[in-house]
C-alpha positions in Angstrom: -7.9 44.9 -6.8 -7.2 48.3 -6.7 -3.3 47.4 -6.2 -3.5 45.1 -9.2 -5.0 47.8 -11.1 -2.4 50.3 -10.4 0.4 48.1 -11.6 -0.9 47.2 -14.2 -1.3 50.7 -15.2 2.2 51.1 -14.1 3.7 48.4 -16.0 2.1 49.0 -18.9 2.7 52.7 -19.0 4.5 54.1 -22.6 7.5 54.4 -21.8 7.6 50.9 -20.5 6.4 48.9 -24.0 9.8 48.1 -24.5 10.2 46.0 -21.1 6.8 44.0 -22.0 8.3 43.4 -25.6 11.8 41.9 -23.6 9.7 40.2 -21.1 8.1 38.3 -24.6 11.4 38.1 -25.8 12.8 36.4 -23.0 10.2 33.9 -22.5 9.7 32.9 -26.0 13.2 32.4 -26.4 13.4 30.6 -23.1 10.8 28.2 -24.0 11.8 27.7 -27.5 15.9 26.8 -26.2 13.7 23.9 -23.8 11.6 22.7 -26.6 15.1 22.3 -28.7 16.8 20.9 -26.1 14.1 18.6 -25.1 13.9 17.4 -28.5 17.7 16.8 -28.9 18.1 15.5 -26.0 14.9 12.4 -27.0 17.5 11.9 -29.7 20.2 11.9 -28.4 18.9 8.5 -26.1 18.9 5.7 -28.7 22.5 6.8 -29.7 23.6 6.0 -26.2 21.7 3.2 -25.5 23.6 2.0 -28.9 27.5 3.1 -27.8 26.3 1.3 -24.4 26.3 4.6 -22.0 23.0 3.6 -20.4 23.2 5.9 -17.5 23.5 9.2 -19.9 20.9 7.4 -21.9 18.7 7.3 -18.5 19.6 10.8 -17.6 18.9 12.2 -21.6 15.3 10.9 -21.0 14.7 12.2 -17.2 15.9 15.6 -18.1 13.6 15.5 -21.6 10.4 15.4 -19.6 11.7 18.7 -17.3 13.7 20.6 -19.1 10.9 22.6 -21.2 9.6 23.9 -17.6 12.7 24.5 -16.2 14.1 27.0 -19.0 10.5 28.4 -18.7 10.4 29.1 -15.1 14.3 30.5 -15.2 13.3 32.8 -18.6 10.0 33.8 -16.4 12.3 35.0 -13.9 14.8 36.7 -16.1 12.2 38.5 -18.2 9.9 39.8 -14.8 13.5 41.5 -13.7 13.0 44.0 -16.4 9.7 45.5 -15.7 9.4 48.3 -13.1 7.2 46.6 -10.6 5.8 48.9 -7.9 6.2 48.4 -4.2 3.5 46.4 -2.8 3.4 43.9 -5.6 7.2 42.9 -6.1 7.2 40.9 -2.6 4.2 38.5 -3.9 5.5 38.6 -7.8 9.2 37.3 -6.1 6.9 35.0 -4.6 5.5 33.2 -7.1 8.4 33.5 -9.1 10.6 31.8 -6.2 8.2 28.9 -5.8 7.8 28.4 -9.7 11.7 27.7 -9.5 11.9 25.7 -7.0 8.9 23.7 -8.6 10.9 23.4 -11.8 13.9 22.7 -9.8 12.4 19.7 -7.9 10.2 18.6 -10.9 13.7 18.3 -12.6 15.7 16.4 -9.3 12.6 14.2 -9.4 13.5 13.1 -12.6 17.2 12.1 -12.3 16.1 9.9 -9.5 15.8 7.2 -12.1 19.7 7.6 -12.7 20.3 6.6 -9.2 17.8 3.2 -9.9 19.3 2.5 -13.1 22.8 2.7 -11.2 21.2 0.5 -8.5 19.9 -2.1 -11.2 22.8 -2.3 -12.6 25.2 -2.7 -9.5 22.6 -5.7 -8.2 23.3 -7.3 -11.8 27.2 -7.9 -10.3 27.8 -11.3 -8.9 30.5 -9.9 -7.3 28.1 -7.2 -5.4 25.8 -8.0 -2.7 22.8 -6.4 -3.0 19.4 -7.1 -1.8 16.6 -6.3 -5.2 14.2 -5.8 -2.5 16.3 -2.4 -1.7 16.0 -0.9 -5.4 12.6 0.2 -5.3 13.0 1.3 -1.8 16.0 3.3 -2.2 14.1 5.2 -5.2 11.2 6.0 -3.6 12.7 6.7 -0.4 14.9 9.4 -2.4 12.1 11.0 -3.7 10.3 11.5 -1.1 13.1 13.1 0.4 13.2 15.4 -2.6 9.4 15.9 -2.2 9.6 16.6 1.7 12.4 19.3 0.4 10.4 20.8 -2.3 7.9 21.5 -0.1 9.8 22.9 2.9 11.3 25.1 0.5 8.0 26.5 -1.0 7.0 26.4 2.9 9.8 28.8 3.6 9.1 30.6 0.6 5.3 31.6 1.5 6.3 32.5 5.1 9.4 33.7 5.0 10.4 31.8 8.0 13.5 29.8 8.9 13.0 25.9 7.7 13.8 25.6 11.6 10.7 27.0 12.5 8.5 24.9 10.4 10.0 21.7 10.9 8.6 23.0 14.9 5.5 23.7 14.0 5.1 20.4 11.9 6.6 18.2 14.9 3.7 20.4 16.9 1.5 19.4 14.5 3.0 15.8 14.1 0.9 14.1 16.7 -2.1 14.1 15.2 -0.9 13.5 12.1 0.2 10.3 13.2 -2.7 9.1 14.8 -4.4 9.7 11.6 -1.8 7.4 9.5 -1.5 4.4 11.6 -1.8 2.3 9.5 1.0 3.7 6.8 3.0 3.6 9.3 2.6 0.4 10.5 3.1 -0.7 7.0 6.5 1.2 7.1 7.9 -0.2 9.7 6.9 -3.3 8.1 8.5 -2.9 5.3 11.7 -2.6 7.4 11.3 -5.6 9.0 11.1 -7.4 6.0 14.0 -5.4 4.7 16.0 -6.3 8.0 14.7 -9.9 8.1 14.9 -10.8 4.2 12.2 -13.3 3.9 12.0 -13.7 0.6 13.7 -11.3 -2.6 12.3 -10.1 -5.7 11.5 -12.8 -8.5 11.5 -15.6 -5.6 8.2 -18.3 -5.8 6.8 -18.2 -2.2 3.3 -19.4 -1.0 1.2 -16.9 1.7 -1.7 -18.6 2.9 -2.0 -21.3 -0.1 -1.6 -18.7 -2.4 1.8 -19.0 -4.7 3.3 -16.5 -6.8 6.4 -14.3 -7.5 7.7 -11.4 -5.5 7.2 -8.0 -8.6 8.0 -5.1 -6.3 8.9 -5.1 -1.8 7.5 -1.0 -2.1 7.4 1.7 1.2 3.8 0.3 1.9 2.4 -2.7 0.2 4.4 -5.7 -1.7 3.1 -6.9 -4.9 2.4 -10.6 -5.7 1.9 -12.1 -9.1 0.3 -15.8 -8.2 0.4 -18.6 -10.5 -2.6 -17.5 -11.8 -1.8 -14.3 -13.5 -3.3 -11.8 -10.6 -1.4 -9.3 -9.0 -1.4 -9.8 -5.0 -1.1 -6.5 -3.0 -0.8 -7.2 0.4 0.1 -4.4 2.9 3.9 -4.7 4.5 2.3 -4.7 8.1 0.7 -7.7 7.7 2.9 -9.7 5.4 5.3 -8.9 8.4 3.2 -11.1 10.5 2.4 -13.9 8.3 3.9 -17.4 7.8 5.7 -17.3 4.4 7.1 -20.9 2.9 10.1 -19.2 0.7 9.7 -21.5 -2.4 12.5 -20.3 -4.0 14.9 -21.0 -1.3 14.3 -24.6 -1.3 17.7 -26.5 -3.2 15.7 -29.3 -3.5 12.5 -30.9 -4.4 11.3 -34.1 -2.5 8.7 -36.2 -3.5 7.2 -39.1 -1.4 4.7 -41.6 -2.8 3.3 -45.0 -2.4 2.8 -48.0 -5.3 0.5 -50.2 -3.9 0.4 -54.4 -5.2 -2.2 -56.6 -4.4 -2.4 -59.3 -1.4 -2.0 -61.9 -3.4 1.5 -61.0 -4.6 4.2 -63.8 -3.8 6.6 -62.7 -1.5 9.2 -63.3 -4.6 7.3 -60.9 -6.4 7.3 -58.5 -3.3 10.9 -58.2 -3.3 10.8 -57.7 -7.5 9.0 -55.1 -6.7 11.3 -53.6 -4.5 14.3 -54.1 -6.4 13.0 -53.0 -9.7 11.8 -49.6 -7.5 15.1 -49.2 -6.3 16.5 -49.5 -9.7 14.7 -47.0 -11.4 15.7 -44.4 -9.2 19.6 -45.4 -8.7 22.0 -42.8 -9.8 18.5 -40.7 -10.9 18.5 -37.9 -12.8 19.2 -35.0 -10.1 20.2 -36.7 -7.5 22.6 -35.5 -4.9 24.9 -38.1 -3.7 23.9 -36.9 0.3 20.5 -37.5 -0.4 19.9 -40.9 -2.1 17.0 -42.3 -2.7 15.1 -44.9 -0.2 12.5 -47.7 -1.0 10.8 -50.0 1.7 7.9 -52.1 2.4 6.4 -49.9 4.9 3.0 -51.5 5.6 0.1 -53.9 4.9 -3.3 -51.6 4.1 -6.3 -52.5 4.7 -6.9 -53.4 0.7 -2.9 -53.6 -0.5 0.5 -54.3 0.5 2.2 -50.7 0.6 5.8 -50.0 -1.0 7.3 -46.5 0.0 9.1 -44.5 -2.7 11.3 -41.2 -1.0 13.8 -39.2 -4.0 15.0 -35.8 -3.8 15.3 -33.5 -7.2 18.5 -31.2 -7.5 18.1 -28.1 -8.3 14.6 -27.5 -7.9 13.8 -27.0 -11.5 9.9 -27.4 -10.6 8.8 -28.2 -14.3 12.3 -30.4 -14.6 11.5 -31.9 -11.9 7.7 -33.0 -13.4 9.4 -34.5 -16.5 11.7 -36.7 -14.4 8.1 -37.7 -12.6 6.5 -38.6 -15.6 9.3 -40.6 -16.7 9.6 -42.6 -13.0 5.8 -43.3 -13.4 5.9 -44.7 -16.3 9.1 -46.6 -15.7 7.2 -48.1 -13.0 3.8 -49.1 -15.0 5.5 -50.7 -17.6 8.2 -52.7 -15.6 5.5 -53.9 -13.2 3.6 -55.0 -16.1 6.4 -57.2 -18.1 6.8 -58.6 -14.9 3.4 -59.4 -13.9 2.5 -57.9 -10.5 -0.8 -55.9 -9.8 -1.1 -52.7 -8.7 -4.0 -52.5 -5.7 -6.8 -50.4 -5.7 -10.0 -50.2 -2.6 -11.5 -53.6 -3.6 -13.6 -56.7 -1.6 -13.1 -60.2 -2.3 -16.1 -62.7 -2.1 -15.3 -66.3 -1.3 -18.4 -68.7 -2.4 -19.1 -72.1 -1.8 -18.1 -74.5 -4.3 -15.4 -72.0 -6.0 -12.8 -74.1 -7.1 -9.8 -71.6 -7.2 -10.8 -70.6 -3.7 -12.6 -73.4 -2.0 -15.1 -72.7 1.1 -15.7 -75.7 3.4 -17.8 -75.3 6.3 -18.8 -78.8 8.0 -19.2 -80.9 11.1 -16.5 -82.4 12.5 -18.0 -85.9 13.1 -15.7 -86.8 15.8 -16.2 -84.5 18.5 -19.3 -82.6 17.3 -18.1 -79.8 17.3 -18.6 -77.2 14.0 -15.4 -76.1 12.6 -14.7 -73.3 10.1 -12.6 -74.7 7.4 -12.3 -71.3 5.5 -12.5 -67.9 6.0 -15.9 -66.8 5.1 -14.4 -63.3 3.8 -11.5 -61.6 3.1 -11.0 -57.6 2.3 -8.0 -56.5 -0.2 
């Protein structure tokens, strides 16, 4: 306190006014030049995001949101040069100034990092290029915490005065425990690397975890974000998802469908055959089809209540909400051709035969020739 006294008595002496007045000077003129430049440089972005130049456009905005601090901290270090400071209190005023510049210096680095993912963005966008979306977001933050790491060794180096060797051993000493306290980030790093090295699934492709569909947003340095079909946002951590079964949706070059139209026991065996013919031509030379895949129709089996016809087609490309209209339209092909040409669809029913029925006639008697009782008729019959 007594020190701080001193120098400010020091500083502030008469014959030093005229230092204090440049120090002002210096600083208000410092900050001013980053509050014009800021503001030319805000306007200066829509004119190159109109001529086309989106990376300067990028790097105009990045630099708007440091540049005011920066000119600060560099006119806070021009104007503290011209006071007289008194031994003592120039080693922690150099300080502070050192680690306010390197703070405005990394602040400002920080920034342009979005440069680099706009340049990224843009590369990916090439056909011709190929690059993974998933390593975008990585790249970026993997760059800026780089630049963090460095910020901070630097203002490390700064407080101690010590070579960055030295503190890059004392925070390997110190690295042990550190780790055992962040398991579990890194686990989710080197997650996050395996999916990177193994490519599961990119960004913007459907996939389904655990019954659960949605959309790859963001593959990030600890977690990946989801967006389901739903509209929630899924964030599942990298170490996990690395050990989960994932059904890549969006991978698939095809959609099959299998179903089953079901006709009644009755049917005529003429009728059967209709049936499959009339199947077969709906879905000849269908809407998507891919001559390696065509479709296939049979009679497969006789249920319990119905006589079973099995319907197999495959939908190119897989176009999910195409791919519904072309069902709709096969359904309804197959309702209204079944129906001009009279044959049933089945459904879980039980036929009673009765005694007397004339359209299905049930004759139980004795057979007066041997005596024995005979069953003329079935006395029941499931379809």
């Amino acid at each position: 306190m007594e020190l701080l006294t001193e120098s400010t008595e020091y500083i502030f002496a008469g014959n030093e006014l005229w230092r204090i007045i440049v120090l002002i000077a210096v600083l208000t003129v410092a900050f001013f030049l980053g509050k014009i430049l800021k503001y030319f440089l805000i306007r200066l972005e829509p004119k190159l995001l109109e001529a086309e130049k989106n990376m300067l456009a990028v790097s105009a905005k990045s630099a708007s949101m440091s540049v005011t601090f920066l000119f600060f901290a560099f006119g806070l270090r021009i104007g503290i040069s011209f006071l007289l400071v008194p031994e003592g209190f120039d080693s922690l005023l150099n300080t502070v100034l050192e680690l306010l510049i390197i703070l405005a210096i990394g602040h400002f680095v920080y920034r342009q990092i979005d440069v680099i993912d706009r340049w990224l963005k843009r590369f990916a966008s090439d056909d011709s290029v190929n690059i993974d979306d998933m390593l975008i977001p990585i790249v970026g933050k993997s760059i800026r915490v780089a630049v963090v790491i460095l910020v901070v060794l630097q203002a490390a180096q700064a407080l101690s005065d010590q070579p960055i060797t030295s503190i890059l051993a004392g925070i390997g000493i110190g690295g042990l425990a550190l780790g055992l306290a962040a398991q579990d980030t890194i686990r989710n790093f080197f997650g996050s690397l395996m999916i990177f090295a193994d490519k599961p699934f990119n960004v913007g492709e459907l996939i389904d975890l655990d019954g659960k569909l949605g959309s790859i947003l963001e593959v990030g340095v600890r977690t990946t974000k989801i967006r389901t079909l739903d509209g929630h946002v899924l964030t599942v951590p990298n170490g996990n998802l690395a050990n989960m079964t994932i059904h890549n949706i969006g991978k698939r070059q095809y959609i099959r469908r299998v179903f089953d139209v079901t006709i009644t026991y009755d049917t005529p065996p003429d009728k059967v055959k209709r049936a499959l013919e009339i199947l077969k031509e709906i879905l000849d030379n269908h809407e998507g089809m891919n001559p390696d895949l065509p479709p296939r129709v049979y009679f497969d089996n006789m249920n319990a209540d119905s006589l079973n016809l099995k319907c197999f087609y495959w939908y190119h490309p897989p176009d999910f909400w195409k791919y519904m209209e072309f069902t709709e339209w096969v359904n309804n092909e197959v309702f209204n051709r079944f129906k001009s040409e009279g044959i049933d669809f089945a459904f879980p029913s039980q036929t009673i035969y009765l005694a007397g029925d004339k359209d299905r006639p049930l004759n139980i008697g004795v057979n007066s020739t041997n005596g024995e009782h005979e069953n003329k008729s079935d006395s029941g019959h499931s379809k």
